[in-house]
C-alpha positions in Angstrom: 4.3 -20.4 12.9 2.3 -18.9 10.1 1.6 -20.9 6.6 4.0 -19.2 3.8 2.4 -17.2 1.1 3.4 -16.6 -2.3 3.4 -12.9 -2.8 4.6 -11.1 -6.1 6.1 -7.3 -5.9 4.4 -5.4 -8.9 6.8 -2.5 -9.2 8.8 -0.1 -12.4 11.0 2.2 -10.6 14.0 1.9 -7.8 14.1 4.7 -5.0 17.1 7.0 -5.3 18.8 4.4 -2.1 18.2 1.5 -5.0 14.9 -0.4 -3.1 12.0 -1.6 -5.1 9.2 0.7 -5.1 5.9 -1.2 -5.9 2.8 -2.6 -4.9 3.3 -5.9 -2.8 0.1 -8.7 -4.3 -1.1 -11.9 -2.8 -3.2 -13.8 -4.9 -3.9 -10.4 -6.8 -5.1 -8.7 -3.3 -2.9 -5.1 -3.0 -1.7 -5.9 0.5 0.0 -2.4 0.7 -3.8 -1.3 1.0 -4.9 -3.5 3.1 -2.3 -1.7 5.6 -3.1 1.2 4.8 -6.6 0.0 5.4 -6.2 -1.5 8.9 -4.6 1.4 10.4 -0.8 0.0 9.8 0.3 2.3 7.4 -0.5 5.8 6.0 -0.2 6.8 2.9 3.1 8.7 1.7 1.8 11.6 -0.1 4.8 13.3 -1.8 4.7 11.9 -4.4 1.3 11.5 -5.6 2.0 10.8 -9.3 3.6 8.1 -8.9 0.2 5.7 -8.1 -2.4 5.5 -10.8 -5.4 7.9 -10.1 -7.5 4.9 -9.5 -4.6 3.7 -6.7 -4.7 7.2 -5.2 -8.5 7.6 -4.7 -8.3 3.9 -3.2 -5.8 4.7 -0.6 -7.1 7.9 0.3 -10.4 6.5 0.7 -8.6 3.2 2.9 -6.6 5.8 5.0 -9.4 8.0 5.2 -11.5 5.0 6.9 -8.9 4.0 9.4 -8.4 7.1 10.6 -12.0 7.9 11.1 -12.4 4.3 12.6 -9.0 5.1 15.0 -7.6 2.1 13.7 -3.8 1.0 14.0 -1.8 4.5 14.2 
């Protein structure tokens, strides 16, 4: 079994189906990057306003990687 974590949900808006949209931290570490960043997620990219610019360029760049790496997806 895997050691629990305390994670905290950083989020300001619910979907239009009422779930949290936000950015999931552990220990301050944006862990929705990280899978984007090892090849377990891809960016959604319909909505671009709705990430800081900062945030945007920082996923791009993670997807970016993993796909150029082949990682995950």
């Amino acid at each position: 079994m895997m050691p629990r974590r305390k994670l905290t949900v950083d989020w300001k808006k619910l979907d239009r189906y009422g779930r949290v949209v936000g950015k999931v931290l552990q220990q301050g570490q944006d862990m929705n990057r990280v899978q984007v960043k090892r090849g377990m997620a891809w960016i959604y990219v319909a909505y671009p306003k709705e990430q800081t610019p900062t945030d945007g360029v920082a996923y791009a760049d993670a997807e970016r990687m993993a796909r150029t790496q082949r990682l995950g997806l």
